[in-house]
C-alpha atoms as a printed R data frame, in Angstrom:
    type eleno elety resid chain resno      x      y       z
1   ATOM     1    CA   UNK     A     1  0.000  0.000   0.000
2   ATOM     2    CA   UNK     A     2  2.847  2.569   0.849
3   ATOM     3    CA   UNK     A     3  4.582  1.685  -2.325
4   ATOM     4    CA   UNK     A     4  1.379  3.033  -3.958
5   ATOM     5    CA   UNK     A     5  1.053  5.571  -2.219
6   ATOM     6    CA   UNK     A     6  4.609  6.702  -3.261
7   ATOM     7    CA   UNK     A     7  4.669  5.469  -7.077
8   ATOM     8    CA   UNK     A     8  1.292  8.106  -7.157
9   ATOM     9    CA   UNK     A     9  2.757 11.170  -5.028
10  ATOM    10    CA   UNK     A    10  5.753 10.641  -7.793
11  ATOM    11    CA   UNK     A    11  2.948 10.931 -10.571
12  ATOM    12    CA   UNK     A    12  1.427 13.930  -8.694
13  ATOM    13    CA   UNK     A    13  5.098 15.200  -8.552
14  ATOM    14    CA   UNK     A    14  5.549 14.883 -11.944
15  ATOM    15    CA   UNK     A    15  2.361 16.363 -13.342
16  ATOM    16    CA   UNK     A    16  3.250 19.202 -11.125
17  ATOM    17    CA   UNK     A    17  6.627 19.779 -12.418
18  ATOM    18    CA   UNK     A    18  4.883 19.184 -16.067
19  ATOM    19    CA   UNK     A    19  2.116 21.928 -15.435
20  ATOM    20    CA   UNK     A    20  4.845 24.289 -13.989
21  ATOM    21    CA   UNK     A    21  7.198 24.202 -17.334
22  ATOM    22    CA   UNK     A    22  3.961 24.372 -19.235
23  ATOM    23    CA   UNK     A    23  3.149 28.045 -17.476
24  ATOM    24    CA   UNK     A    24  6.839 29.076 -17.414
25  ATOM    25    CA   UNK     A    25  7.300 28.160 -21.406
26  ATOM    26    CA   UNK     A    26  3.648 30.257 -22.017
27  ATOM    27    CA   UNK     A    27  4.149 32.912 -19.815
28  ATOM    28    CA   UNK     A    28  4.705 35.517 -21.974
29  ATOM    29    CA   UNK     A    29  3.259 34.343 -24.858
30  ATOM    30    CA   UNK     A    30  0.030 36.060 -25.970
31  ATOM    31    CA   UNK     A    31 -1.599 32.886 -27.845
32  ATOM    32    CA   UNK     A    32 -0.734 31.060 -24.756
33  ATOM    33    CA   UNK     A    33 -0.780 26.871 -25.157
34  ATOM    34    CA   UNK     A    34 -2.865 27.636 -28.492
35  ATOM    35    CA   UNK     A    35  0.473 28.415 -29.794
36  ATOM    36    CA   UNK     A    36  1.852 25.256 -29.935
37  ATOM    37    CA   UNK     A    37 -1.158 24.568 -32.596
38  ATOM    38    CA   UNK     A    38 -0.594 27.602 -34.244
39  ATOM    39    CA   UNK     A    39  3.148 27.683 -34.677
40  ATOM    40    CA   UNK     A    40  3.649 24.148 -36.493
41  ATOM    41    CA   UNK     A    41  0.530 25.355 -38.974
42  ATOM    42    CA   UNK     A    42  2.374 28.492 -39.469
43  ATOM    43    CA   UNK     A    43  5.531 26.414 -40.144
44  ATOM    44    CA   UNK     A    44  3.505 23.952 -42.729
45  ATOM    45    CA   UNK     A    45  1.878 26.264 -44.326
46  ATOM    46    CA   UNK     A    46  5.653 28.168 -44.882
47  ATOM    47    CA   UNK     A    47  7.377 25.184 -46.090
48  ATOM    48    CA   UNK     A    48  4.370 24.154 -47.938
49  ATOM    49    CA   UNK     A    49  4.555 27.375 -49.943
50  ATOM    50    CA   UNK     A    50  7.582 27.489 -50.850
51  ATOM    51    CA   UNK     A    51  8.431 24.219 -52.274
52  ATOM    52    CA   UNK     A    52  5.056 22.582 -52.983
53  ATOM    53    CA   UNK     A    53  5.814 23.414 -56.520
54  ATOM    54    CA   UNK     A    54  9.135 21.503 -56.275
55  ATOM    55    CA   UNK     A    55  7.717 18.688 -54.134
56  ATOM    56    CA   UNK     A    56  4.104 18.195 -54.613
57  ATOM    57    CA   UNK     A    57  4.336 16.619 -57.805
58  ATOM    58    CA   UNK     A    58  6.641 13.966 -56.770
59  ATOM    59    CA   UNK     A    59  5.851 13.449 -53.055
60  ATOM    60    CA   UNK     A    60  1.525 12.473 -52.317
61  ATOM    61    CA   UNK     A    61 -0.022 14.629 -49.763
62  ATOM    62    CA   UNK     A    62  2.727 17.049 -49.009
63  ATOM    63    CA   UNK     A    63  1.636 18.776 -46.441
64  ATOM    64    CA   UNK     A    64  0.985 16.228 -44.323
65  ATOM    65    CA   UNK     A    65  3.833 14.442 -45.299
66  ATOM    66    CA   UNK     A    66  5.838 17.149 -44.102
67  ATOM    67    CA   UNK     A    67  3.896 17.965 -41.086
68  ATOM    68    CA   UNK     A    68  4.437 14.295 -39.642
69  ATOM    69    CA   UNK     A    69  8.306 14.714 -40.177
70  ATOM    70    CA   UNK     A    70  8.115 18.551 -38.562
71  ATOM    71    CA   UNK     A    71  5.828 17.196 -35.432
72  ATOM    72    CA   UNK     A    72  7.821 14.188 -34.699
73  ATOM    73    CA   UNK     A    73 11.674 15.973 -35.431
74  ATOM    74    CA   UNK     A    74 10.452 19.143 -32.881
75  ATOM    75    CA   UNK     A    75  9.296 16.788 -30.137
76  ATOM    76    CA   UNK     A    76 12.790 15.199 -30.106
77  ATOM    77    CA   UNK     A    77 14.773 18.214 -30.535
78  ATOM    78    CA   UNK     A    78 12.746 20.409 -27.920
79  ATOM    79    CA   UNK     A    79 12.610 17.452 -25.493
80  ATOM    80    CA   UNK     A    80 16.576 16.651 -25.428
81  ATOM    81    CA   UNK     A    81 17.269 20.469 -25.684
82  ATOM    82    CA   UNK     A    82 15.617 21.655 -22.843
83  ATOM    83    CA   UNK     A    83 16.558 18.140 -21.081
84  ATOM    84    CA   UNK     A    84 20.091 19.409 -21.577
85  ATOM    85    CA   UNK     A    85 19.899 22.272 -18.285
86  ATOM    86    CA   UNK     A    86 17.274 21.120 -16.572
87  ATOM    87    CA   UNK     A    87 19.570 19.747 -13.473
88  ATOM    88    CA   UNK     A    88 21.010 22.898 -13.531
89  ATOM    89    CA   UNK     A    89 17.689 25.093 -13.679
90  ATOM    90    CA   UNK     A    90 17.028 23.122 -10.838
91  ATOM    91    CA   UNK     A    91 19.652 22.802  -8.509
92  ATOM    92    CA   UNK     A    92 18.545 24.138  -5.431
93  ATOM    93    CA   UNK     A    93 15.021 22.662  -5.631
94  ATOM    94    CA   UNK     A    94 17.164 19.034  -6.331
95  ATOM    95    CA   UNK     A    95 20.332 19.831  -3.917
96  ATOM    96    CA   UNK     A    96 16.979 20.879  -0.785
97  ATOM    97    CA   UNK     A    97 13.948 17.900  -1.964
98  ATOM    98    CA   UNK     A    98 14.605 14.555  -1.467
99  ATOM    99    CA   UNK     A    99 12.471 14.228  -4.850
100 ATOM   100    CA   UNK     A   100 13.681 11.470  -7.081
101 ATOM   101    CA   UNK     A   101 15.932 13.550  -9.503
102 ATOM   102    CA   UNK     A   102 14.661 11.660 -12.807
103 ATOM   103    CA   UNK     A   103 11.755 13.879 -12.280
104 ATOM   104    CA   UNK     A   104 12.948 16.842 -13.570
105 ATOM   105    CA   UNK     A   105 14.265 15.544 -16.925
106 ATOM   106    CA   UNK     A   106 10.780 13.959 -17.274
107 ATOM   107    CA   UNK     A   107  8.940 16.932 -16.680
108 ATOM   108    CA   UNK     A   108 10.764 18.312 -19.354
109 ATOM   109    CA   UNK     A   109 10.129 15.817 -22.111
110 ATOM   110    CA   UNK     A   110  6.576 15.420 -21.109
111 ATOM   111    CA   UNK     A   111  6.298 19.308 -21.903
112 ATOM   112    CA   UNK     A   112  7.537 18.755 -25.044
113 ATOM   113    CA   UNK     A   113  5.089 15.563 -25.320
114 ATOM   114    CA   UNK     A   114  2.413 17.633 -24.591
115 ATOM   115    CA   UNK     A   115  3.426 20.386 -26.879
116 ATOM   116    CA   UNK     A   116  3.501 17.370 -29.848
117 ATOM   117    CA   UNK     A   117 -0.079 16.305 -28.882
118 ATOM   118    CA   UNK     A   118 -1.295 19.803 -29.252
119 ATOM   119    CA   UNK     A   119 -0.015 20.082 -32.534
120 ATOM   120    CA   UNK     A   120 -1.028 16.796 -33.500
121 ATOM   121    CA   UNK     A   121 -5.044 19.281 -33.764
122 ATOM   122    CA   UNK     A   122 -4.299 21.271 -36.883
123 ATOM   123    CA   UNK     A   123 -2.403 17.601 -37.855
124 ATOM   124    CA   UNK     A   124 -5.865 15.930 -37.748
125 ATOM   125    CA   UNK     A   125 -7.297 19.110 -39.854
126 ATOM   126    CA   UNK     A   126 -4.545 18.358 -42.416
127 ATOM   127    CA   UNK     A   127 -5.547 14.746 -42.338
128 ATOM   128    CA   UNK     A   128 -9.399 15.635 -42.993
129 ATOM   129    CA   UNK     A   129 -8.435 18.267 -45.729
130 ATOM   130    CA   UNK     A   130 -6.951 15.171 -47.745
131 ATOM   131    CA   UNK     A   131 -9.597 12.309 -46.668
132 ATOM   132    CA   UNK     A   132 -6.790 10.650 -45.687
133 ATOM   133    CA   UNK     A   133 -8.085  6.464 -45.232
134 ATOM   134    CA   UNK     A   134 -8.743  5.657 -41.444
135 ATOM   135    CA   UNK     A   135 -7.120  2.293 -41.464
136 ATOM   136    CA   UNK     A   136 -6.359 -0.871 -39.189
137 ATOM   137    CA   UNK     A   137 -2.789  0.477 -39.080
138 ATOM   138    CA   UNK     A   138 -3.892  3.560 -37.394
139 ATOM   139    CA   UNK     A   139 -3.972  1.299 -34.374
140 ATOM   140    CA   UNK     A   140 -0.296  1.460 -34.317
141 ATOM   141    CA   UNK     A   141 -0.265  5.271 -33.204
142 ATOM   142    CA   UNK     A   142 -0.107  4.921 -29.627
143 ATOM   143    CA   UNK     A   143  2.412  2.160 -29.852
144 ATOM   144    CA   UNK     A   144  4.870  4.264 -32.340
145 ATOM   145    CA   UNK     A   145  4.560  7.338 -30.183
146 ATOM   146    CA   UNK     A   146  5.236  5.440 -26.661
147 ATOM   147    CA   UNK     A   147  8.354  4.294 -28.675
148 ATOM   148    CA   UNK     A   148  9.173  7.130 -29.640
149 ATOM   149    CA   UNK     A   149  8.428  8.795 -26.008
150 ATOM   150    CA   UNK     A   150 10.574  5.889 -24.692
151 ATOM   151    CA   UNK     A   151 13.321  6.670 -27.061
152 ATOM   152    CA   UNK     A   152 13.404 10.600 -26.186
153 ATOM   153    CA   UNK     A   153 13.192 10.254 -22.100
154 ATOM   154    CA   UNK     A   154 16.681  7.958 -22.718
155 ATOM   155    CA   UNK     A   155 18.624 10.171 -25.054
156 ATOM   156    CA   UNK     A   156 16.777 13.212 -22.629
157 ATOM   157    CA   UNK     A   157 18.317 11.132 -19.789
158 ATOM   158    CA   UNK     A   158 21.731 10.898 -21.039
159 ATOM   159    CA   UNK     A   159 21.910 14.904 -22.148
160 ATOM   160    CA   UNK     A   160 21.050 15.918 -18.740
161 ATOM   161    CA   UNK     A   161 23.833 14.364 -17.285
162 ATOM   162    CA   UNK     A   162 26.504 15.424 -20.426
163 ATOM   163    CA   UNK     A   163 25.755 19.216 -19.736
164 ATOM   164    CA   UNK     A   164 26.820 18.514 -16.274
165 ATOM   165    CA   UNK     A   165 30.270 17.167 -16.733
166 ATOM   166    CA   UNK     A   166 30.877 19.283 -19.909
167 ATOM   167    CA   UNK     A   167 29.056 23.018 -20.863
168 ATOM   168    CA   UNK     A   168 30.428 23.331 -24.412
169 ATOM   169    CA   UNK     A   169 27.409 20.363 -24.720
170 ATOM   170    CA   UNK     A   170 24.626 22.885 -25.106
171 ATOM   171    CA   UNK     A   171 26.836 23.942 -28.402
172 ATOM   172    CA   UNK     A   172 27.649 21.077 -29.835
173 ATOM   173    CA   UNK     A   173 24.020 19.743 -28.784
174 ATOM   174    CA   UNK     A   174 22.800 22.678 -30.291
175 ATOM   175    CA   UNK     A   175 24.762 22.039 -33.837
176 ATOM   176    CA   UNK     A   176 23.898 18.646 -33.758
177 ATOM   177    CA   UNK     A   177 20.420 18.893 -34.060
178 ATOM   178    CA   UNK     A   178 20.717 21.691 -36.939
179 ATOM   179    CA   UNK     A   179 22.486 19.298 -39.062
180 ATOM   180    CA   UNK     A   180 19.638 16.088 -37.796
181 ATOM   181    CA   UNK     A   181 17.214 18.215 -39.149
182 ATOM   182    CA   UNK     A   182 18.267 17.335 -42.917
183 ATOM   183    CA   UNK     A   183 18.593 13.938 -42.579
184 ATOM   184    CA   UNK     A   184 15.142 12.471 -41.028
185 ATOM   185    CA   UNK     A   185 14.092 13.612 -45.115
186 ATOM   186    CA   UNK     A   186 11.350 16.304 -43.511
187 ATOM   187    CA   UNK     A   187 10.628 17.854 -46.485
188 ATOM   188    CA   UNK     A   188 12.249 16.109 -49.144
189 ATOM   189    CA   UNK     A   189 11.862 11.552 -50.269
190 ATOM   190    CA   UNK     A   190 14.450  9.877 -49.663
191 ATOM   191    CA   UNK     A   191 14.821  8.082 -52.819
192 ATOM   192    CA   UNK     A   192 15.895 11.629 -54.101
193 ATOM   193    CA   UNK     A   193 19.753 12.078 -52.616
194 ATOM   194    CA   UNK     A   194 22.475  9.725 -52.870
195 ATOM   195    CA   UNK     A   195 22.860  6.172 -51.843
196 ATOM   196    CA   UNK     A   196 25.309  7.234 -49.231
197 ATOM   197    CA   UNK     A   197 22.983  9.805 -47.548
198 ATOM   198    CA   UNK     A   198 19.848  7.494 -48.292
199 ATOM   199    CA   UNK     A   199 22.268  5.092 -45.735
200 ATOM   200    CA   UNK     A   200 22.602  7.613 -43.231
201 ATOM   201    CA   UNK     A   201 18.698  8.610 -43.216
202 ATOM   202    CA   UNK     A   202 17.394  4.990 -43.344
203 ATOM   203    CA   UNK     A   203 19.837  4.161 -40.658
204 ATOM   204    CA   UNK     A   204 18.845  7.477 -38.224
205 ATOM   205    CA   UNK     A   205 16.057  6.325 -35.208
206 ATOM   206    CA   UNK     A   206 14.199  9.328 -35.482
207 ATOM   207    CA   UNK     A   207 13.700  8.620 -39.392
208 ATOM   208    CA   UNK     A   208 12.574  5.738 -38.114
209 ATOM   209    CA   UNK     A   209  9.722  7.080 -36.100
210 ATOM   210    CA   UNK     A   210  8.738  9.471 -38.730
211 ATOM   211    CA   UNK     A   211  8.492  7.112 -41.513
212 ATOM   212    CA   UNK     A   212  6.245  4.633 -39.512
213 ATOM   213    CA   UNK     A   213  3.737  7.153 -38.420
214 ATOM   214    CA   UNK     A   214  3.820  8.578 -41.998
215 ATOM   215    CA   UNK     A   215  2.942  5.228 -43.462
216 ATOM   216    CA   UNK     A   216 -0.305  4.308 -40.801
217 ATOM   217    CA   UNK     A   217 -1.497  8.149 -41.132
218 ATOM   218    CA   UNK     A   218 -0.907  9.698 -43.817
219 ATOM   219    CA   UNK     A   219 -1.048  6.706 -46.588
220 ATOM   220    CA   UNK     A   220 -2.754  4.067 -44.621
221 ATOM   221    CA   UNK     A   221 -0.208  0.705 -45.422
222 ATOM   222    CA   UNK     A   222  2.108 -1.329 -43.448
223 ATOM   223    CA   UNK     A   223  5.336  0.214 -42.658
224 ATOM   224    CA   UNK     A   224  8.967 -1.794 -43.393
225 ATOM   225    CA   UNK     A   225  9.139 -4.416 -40.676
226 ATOM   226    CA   UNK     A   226 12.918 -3.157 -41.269
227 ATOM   227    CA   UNK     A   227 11.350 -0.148 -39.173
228 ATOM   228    CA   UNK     A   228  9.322 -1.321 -37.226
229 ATOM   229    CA   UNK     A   229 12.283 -3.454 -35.536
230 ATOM   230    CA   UNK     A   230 14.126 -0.210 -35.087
231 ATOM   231    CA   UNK     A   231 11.834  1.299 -33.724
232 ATOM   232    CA   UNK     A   232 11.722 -1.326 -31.061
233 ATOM   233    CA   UNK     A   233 14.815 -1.772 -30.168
234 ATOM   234    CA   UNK     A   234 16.273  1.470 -30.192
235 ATOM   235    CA   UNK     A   235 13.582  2.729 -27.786
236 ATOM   236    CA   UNK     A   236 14.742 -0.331 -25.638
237 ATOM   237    CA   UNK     A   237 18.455  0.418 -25.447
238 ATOM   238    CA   UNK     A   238 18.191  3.930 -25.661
239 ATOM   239    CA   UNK     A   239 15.879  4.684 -22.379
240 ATOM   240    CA   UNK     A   240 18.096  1.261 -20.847
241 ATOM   241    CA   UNK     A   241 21.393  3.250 -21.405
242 ATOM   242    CA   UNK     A   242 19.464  6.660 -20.565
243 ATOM   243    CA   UNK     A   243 18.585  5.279 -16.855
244 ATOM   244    CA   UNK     A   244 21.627  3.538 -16.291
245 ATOM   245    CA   UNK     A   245 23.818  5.926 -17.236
246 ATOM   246    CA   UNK     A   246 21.556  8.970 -15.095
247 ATOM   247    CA   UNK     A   247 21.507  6.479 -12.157
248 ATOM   248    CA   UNK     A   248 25.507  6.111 -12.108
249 ATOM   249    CA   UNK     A   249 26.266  9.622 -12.160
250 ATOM   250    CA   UNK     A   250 23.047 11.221 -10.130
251 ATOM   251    CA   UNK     A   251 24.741 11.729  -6.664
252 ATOM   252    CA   UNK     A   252 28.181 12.951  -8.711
253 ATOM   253    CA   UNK     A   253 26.038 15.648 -10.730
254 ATOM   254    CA   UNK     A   254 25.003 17.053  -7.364
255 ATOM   255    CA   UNK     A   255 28.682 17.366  -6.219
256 ATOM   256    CA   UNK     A   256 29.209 19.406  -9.836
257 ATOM   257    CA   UNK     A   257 25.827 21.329  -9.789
């Protein structure tokens, strides 16, 4: 019963820590949450008119196609970015509670994870605009995006503790996503580049994640089971490796903090 009892004051914990990046991230923001609905349409409908007249003849239902790719790519990036400080940002609240430090680096991903789902709205307006096909593979949603939650909270995990030990890591972090971003094929097919970057792409995990979910919800067919094996098992080692590694070096990071 006590055990219970704890497991849901962490939940409460958590959701607090959640609601209280939520407000901090919106503060100043006019639009409020709205704009995390707002800003990925805004971003679509951008990309969408600039190269839709490059793209749309050779890729089906570009915008969506592109706004699967955007959704997924942000949620990572956001999520490990603001991962990356968040022992710092919370030193003296971590160095006074006796609150289970993996906490903190959740609340941050699940901000980002709630962020996603909000923009996942205009998504499902996309979606309808196209009469995309509701189809049996449309059951695999929850299951690719608890993968792909997984996946994130391990690498989030890892980043936390990085920044700790060594501060150029916001930099290179930093750099590191700017060059991901072109190669998880966002706004491009991959069939168009080389053989040697179509390696690289088909190869990346968060490619992975966006070409499953592009294939149950935007074009309704079985993904690769090439993916869908990546999928798996990266989510498995990474957010393994991501615990391990944050539970080895938790009490050292307070030393450093």
């Amino acid at each position: 019963m006590s055990t219970k009892m704890s497991i849901r004051q962490y939940w409460f914990v958590l959701w607090e820590l959640t609601k209280r990046e939520l407000k901090r991230k919106y503060a100043r923001s006019f639009l409020g949450i709205l704009w995390s609905c707002v800003y990925p349409l805004m971003r679509m409908a951008l990309v969408v008119l600039l190269f839709s007249t490059i793209f749309n003849k050779g890729i089906d239902k570009y915008p969506a196609y592109y706004f699967v790719g955007f959704l997924m790519f942000e949620f990572f990036a956001t999520a490990t970015q603001t991962s990356l400080t968040t022992l710092k940002d919370n030193r003296n609240l971590l160095i006074k509670s006796k609150l289970p430090r993996e906490l903190f680096v959740l609340s941050r991903v699940l901000t980002a994870f709630v962020n996603f789902l909000l923009g996942c709205i205009p998504f499902a307006a996309v979606l309808a605009w196209y009469r995309a096909r509701v189809t049996v593979y449309y059951c695999m949603i929850p299951i690719v995006l608890l993968l792909l939650l997984a996946f994130t909270t391990g690498v989030s995990y890892m980043v936390s503790i990085w920044y700790v030990f060594q501060r150029d890591a916001w930099n290179i972090h930093t750099n590191f996503l700017f060059i991901l971003r072109f190669f998880v094929a966002m706004f491009y097919a991959v069939e168009w580049v080389s053989n040697g970057v179509q390696w690289v792409i088909k190869h990346n995990p968060v490619y992975a994640y966006i070409y499953v979910m592009r294939q149950c919800v935007v074009y309704g067919q079985r993904p690769e089971t090439m993916y869908l094996y990546q999928i798996v098992i990266w989510s498995a080692v990474m957010l393994l490796a991501g615990m391990l590694i944050f539970k080895k070096y938790e009490n050292e990071v307070v030393e450093r903090l």
